[in-house]
N, C-alpha and C positions, 0 to 999 in steps of 0.2 A: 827230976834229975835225968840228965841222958845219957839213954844207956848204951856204949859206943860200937858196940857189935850191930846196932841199928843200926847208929848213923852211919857207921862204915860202909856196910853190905846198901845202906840207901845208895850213898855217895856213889857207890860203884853202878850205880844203874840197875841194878838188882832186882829184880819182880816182885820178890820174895815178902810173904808178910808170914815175920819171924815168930816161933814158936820157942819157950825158956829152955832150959836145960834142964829135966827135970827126973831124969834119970839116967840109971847107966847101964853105954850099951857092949855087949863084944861083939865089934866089928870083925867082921871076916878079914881074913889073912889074906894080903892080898899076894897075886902071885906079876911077876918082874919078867916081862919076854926079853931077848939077850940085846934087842935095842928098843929104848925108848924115845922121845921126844927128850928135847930140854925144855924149861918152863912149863907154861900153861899152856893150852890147847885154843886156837883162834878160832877153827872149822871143824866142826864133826856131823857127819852126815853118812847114815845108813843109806844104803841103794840097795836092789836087790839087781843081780848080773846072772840070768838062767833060771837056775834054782840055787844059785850060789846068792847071803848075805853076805854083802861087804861094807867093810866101815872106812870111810875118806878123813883124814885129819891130817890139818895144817897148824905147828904148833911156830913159838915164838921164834925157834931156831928155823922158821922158813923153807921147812922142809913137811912136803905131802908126800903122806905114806898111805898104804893101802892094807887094810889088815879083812881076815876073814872072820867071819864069824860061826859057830861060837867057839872055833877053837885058838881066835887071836893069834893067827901064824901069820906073820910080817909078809903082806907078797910084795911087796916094792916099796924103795922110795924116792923119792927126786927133789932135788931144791928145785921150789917153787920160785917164777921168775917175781923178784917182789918190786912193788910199784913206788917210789919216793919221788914227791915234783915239788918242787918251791922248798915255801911254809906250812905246808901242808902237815900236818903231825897225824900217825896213823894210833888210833885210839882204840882199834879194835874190831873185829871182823864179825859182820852181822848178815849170818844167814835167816835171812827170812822166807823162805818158801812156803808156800800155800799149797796143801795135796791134792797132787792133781793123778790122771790117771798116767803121767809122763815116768814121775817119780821111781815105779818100782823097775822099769828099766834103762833111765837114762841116769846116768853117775857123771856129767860132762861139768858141773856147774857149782860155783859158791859164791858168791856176794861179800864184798868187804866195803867196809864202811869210814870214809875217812875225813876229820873232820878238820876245820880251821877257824878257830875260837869258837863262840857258840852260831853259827852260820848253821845250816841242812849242809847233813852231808854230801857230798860227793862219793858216789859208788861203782866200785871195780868190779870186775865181774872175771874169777880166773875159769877157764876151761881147762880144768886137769887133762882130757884128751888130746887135744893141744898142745897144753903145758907154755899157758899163756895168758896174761894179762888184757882185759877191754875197759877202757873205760868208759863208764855210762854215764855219767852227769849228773848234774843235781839233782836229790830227790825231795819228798812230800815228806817235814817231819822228821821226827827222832830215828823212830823204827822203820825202817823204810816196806813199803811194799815193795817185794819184787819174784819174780820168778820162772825158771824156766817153762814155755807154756807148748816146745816143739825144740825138736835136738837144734834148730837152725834159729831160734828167735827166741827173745827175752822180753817182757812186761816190763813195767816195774813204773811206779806214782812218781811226778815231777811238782817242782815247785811251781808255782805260777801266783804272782800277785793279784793278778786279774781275778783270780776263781779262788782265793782264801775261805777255807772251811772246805770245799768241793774238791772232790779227786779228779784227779786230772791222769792217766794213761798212757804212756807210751811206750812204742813199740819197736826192737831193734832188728837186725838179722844178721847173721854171722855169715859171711860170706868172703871166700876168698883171705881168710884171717883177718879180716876186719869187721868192727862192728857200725852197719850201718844204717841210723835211725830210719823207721819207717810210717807210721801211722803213729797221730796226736788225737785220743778220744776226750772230751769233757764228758762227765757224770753229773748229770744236774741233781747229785744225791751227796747225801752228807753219810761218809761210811764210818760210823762208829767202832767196827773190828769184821776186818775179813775171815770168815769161816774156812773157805773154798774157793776157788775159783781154775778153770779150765778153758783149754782151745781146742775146737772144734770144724773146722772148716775154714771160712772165716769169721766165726762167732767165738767171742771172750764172753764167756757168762763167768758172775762172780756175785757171793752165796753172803751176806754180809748181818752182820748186827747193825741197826740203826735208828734213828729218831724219827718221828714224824715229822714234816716239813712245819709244821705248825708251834710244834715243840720248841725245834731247831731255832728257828727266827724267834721265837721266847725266851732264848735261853742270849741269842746273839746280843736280841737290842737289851736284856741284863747286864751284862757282859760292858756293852759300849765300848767296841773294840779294846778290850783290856785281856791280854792272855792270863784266864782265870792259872794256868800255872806259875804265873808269877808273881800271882797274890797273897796274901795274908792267910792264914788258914780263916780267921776271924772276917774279913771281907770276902772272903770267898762264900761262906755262910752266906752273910747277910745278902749275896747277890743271888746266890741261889735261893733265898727264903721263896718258900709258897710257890713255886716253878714246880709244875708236874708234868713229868714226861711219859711217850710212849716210846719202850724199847719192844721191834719184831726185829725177825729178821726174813729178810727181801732176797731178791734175785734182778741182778742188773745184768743187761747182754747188751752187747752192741756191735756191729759188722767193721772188720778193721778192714774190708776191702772200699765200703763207701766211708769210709772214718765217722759212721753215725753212732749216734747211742740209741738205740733201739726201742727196752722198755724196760723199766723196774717194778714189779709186781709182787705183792706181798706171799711169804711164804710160809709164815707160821709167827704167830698164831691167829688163830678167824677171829678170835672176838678182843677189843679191846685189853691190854695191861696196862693200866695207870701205875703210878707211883711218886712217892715224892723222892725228888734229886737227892736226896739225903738219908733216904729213910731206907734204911738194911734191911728192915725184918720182910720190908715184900723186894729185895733186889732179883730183879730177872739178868742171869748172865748166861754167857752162852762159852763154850770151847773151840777151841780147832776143829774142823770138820775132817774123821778118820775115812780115811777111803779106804774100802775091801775090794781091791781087783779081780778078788776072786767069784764075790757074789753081786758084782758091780752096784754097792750098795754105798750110803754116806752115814756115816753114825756122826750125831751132835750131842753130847750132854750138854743139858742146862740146867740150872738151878733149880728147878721143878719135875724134869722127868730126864728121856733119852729120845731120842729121834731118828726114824729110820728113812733115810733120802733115797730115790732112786737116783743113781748116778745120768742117767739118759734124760730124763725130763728133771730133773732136780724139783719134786713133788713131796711131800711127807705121808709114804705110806704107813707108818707106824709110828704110833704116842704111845709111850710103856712110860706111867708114874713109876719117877725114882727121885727120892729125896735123902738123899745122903748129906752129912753134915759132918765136918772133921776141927777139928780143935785145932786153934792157931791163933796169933797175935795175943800173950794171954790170956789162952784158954777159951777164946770167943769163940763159939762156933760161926763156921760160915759154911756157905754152899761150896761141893767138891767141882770145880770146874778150874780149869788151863789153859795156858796160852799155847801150849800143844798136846798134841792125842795120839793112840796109837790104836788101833781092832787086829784084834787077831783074822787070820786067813777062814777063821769058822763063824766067827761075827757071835763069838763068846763071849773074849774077854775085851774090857775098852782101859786104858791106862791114861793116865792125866797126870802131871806133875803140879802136885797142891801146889808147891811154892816154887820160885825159881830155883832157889839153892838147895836143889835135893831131896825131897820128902814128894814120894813117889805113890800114887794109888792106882788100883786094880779093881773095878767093877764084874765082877758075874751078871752078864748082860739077862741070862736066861733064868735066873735066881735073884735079880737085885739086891744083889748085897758085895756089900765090900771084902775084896778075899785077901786085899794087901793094904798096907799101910804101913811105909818106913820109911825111917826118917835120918836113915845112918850117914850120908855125907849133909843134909843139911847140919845134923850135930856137929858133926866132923868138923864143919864150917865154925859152926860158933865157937865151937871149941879154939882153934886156933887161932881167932881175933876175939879173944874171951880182955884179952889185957892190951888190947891195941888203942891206941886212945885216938888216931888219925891218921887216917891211910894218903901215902905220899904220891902213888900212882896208882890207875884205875887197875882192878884184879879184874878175874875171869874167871867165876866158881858156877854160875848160873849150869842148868842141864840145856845141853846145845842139843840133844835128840833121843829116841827112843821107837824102838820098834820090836814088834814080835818076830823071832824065828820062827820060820815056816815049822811044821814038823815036830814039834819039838816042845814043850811047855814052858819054854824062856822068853824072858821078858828081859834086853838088853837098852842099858840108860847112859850112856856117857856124858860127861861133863866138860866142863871149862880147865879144871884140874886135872885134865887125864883119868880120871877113874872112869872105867867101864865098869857097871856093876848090871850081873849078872840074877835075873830072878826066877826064882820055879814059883809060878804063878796057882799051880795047882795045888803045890803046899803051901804058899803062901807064905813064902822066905828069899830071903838073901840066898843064894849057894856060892856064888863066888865075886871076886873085887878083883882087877887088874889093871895093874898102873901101865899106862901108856904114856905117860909123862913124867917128867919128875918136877913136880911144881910144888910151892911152899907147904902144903899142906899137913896136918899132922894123921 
């Protein structure tokens, strides 16, 4: 039978591999600043300005506001200029940034992702300093890579026929209020999930999960040009049978003043990971790569341990075994990894969002062990589409960001809902919930 709090939260694009209801919780009380958003939240994004955190959000009512953190005091806000062309239908705002070392002082930048039928998006690009609109053009895919890589120039992956499966790079520059493309790099790599990636000169190096080229072209002529996403789950099997791959993860640089691609060099791990395409019990996965600007350091969790990068040579000075495993889908355990990360300024604590919609973990980097584990807006979530039988428009409940206060033993998570929710990592709780929206939720 299907159970429609899945299909729902699937349908919406959701990350999330759901977890039952399986008990009850008291949610913290949340507390109501004297203005909030209307609806759901499009854009949330932590910067840090001095030693000031601040939090950027752009919600439905098309207005960006600027709140402080952690005492959520409104410092401005201003209707965002909003972008409508055509048939264009805008389906919702997808920042994707990859950390780089630009992040903790540059606040200039969000990504919106706008689509027309199933086509690759088309993606905006607002400069809140500005307080204006660029559009960037087609990108690579659902999720787009993109990101700010210098207060003056944007990254971000393009479609291209020619190079299907290979990333393609380009490069823009803000200049004069315009955005004007500049350097097109080919990757003759197949990037299974960006970790990190940085600009440095004119060198883009980018930190990546990926296949063997051997793998890759195995899995292709299976496949026979057939987008394994639009298969059968039962044909999708049977293409996959007996396909065994190798996931590392590499480092790709290339010079955007010769527009060459450089070199891609393996970066972890030295010896061989096999596995079969299918087979869980050895899956090697990997997270967002946290960057500590403080100890200019890169922390990776992966399914097997934690990973300590030097951010200058992006080399793996430290393998600390950490196997952590959290209940979900079912009560199956899996490995604790993200599609985003957070380290603290001490390279303590490391934070990971198990699922998209909400259930939030905390590592003790220096004790391997788990010090947080909640789960209170994903419930929250199911809770509310507990009797929904088919959602009529896409929602926005996914967690858009998270970051540690400097100073401080908080752990701050906003979502797609508006909830900011606030953690003392050091007791390993909730302390506070604050609606900066006012969206359906219960």
């Amino acid at each position: 039978m299907l159970d429609r709090r899945k299909f729902l939260l699937g349908t919406c694009g959701s990350l999330a591999s759901l977890m039952g209801l399986n008990r009850d919780l008291s949610f913290a009380q949340a507390e109501r600043p004297p203005w909030i958003h209307e609806g759901t939240l499009h854009i949330a994004r932590f910067v840090m300005r001095g030693n000031k955190v601040l939090l950027y959000t752009v919600g439905d009512d098309v207005v960006c506001a600027c709140w402080e953190m952690p005492s959520c005091k409104l410092v401005e806000k201003f209707k965002a200029p909003f972008l409508r062309e055509g048939r264009l239908a805008e389906l919702g705002f997808m920042p994707e940034f990859i950390e780089s070392p630009c992040r903790p002082s540059f606040a200039g930048g969000f990504a919106m992702g706008i689509f027309q039928g199933n086509l690759d998006p088309d993606v905006c690009f607002l400069h809140i300093e500005r307080r204006r609109w660029y559009r960037v053009g087609q990108v690579y895919g659902i999720r787009p890579l993109i990101g700010c890589i210098a207060p003056d120039r944007l990254a971000y992956s393009v479609s291209d026929d020619e190079n299907q499966g290979r990333l393609v790079i380009q490069t823009a520059i803000l200049r004069d209020d315009k955005l004007l493309p500049d350097k097109r790099c080919y990757l003759p790599i197949q990037v299974g999930w960006p970790i990190y990636w940085d600009y440095r000169g004119d060198t883009l190096r980018l930190l990546y999960a990926g296949f063997g080229e051997k793998s890759f072209q195995e899995i292709r002529q299976k496949l026979q040009n057939k987008q394994l996403l639009d298969l059968e789950p039962e044909e999708s099997s049977r293409l996959l049978k007996d396909i065994r791959i190798s996931q590392k993860i590499y480092l790709a640089t290339f010079n955007l003043q010769s527009n060459k691609f450089v070199e891609s060099r393996l970066v972890y791990p030295s010896q061989e990971i096999e596995r079969d395409v299918l087979d869980k019990r050895t899956e090697f996965s990997v997270s967002r790569g946290a960057y500590n600007p403080a100890d200019k350091k890169l922390y990776v969790l992966t399914s097997r341990n934690y990973l300590v990068l030097s951010a200058d040579g992006l080399t793996v000075e430290t393998e600390v075994p950490l196997t952590i495993r959290i209940s979900i889908l079912d009560k199956k355990d899996v490995p604790l990894t993200g599609y985003l990360s957070a380290v603290d300024t001490t390279g303590q604590y490391l934070a990971v969002p198990a699922t998209g919609i909400g259930r939030v973990c905390v590592v003790n980097l220096s004790k391997r062990t788990l010090v947080l584990d909640d789960n209170t807006h994903e419930t929250r979530v199911l809770r509310t589409f507990e009797n929904v039988a088919f959602p009529f428009v896409p929602v926005q409940t996914a967690v858009l960001d998270m970051m540690f206060i400097p100073e401080t033993p908080l752990l701050a998570m906003i979502t797609g809902t508006g909830d900011l929710y606030l953690y003392n990592v050091e007791k390993g709780r909730l302390e506070r919930r604050v609606l900066l929206a006012q969206s359906f939720l219960r």
